[in-house]
C-alpha positions as CSV (number, residue, x, y, z in Angstrom):
1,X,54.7,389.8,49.8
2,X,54.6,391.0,53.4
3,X,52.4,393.7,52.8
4,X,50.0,390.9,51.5
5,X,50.7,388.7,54.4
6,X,49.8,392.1,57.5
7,X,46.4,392.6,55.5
8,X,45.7,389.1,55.6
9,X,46.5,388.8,58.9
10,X,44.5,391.6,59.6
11,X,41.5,390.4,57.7
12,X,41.2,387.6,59.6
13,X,41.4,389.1,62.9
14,X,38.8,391.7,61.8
15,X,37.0,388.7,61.0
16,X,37.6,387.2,64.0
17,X,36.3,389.9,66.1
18,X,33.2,390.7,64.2
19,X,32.1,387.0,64.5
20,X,32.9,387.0,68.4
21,X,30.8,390.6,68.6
22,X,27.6,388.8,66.6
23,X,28.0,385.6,68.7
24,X,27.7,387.9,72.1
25,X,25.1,389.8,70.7
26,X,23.6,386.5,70.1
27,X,23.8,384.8,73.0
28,X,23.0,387.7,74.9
29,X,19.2,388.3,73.0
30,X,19.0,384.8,73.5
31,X,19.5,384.8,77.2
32,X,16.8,387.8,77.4
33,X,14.5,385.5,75.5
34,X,15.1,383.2,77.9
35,X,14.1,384.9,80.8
36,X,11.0,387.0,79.2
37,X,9.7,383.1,78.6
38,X,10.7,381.8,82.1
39,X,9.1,384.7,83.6
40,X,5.7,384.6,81.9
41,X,5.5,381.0,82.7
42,X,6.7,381.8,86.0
43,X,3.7,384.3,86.3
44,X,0.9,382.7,83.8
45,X,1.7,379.0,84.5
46,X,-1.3,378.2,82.1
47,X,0.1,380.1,79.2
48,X,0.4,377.7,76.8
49,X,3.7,377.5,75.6
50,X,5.4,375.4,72.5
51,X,6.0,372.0,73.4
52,X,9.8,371.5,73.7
53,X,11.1,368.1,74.5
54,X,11.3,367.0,78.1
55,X,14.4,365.3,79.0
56,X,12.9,361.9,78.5
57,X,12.7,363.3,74.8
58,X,9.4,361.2,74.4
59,X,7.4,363.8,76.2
60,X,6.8,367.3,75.8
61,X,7.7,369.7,78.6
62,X,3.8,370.7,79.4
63,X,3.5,367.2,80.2
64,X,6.5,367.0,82.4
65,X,5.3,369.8,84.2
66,X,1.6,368.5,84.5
67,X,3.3,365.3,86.1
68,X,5.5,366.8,88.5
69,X,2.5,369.0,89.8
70,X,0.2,365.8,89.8
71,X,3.1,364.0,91.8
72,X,4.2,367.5,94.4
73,X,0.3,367.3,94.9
74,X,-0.2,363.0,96.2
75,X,3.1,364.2,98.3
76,X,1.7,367.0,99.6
77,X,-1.7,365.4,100.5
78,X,0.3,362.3,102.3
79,X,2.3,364.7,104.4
80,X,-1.1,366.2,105.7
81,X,-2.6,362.7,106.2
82,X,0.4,362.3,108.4
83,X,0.4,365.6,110.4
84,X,-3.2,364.4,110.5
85,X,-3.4,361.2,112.2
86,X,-3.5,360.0,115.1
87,X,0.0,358.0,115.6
88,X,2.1,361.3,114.7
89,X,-0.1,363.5,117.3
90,X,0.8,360.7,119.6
91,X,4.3,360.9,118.8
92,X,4.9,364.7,119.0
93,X,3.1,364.7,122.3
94,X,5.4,362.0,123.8
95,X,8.2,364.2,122.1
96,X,7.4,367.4,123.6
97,X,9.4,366.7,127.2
98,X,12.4,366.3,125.1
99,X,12.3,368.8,123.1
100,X,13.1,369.0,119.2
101,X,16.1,366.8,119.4
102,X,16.1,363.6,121.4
């Protein structure tokens, strides 16, 4: 009965240990697909890749993306109406005796 018990016990861990090999094996072809993908839409950002849900869930992540650029670009033209106008020139001239902190 002990003899049947120690390859039992060994069964199982040999069972154990094959699972926990294929699960690293897994995770770690997953994580390379995850960064061949991030890196070709890093480089091609108009690759067009399957729509995956957002966090919202509603929208798909191309769309989240497409709205984030939309929204980096009204920001980014705002801070050169700023750096542009005539109440912040007259500002960083009355700033210049002071220096950067005043």
């Amino acid at each position: 009965m002990n003899e049947r018990d120690d390859g039992l016990e060994q069964a199982r861990q040999l069972g154990r240990l094959r699972a926990e090999r294929l699960d690293l094996t897994l995770r770690a072809e997953e994580q390379r697909e995850r960064e061949i993908r991030l890196a070709r839409f890093a480089w091609d950002p108009g690759s067009e890749e399957p729509a995956l849900s957002g966090d919202e869930g509603d929208l798909p992540a191309g769309a989240e993306v497409w709205r984030l650029r939309q929204e980096v670009e009204r920001l980014a033209a705002f801070h050169q109406a700023v750096l542009h106008s005539r109440a912040w020139q007259l500002i960083q001239w009355a700033r210049r005796p002071f220096g950067r902190a005043w």
